[in-house]
C-alpha positions in Angstrom: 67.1 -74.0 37.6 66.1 -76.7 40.3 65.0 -80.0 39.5 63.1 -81.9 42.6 62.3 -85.6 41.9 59.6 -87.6 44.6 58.5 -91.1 43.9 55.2 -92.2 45.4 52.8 -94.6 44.5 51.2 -93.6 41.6 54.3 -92.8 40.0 57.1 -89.8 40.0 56.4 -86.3 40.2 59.1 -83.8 38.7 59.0 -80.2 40.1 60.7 -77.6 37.9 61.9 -73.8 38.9 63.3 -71.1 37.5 64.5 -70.9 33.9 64.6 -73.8 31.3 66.2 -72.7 28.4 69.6 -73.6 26.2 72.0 -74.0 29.0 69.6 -75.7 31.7 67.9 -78.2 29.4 70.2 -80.8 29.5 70.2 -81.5 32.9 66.6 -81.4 32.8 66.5 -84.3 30.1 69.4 -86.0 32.2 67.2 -86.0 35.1 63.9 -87.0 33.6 65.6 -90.1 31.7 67.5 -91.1 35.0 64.2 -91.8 36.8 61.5 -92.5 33.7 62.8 -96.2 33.0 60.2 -98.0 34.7 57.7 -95.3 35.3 54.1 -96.1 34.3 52.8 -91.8 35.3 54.8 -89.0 35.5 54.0 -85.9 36.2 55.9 -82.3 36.0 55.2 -79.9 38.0 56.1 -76.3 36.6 54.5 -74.1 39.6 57.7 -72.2 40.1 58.9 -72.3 36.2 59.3 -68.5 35.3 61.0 -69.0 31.5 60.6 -71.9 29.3 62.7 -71.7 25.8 62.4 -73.9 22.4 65.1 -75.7 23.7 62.8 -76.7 27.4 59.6 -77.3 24.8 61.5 -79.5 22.5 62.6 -82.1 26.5 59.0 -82.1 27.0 57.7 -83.1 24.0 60.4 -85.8 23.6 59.5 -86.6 27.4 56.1 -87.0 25.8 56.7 -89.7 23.3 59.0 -91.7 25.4 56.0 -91.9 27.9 53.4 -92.5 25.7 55.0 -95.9 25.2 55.2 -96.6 29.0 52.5 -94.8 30.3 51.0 -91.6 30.8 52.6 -88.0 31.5 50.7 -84.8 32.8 51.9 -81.1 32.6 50.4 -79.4 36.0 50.6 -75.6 37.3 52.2 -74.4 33.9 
């Protein structure tokens, strides 16, 4: 899996690719909590996702409720 973060001024866009399952979940929720702290939008881009598992489900909806206290988050190219 990649992770790409870019900031600009609207907020922090998050493109994911290749699998995000068990193993490769982690790192996803490391990197979204790294950079969501004072993040009004976020959005993730999964364009180049090919597999998602429970385990990638279960980081975005968490992602979710953590931003719906902050902010917004959209889900694009899925």
């Amino acid at each position: 899996m990649n992770i790409e973060v870019r900031r600009n001024s609207e907020g922090i866009i998050i493109e994911v690719a290749g699998r995000l399952d068990t193993t490769t979940a982690p790192t996803l929720e490391k990197t979204i909590n790294e950079n969501i702290n004072d993040t009004k939008n976020l959005i993730l881009d999964l364009k180049e996702l090919k597999y998602i598992s429970s385990a990638g489900l279960r980081v975005l909806l968490s992602t979710q409720k953590k931003m719906q206290k902050n902010g917004s988050m959209k889900v694009i190219n899925v």
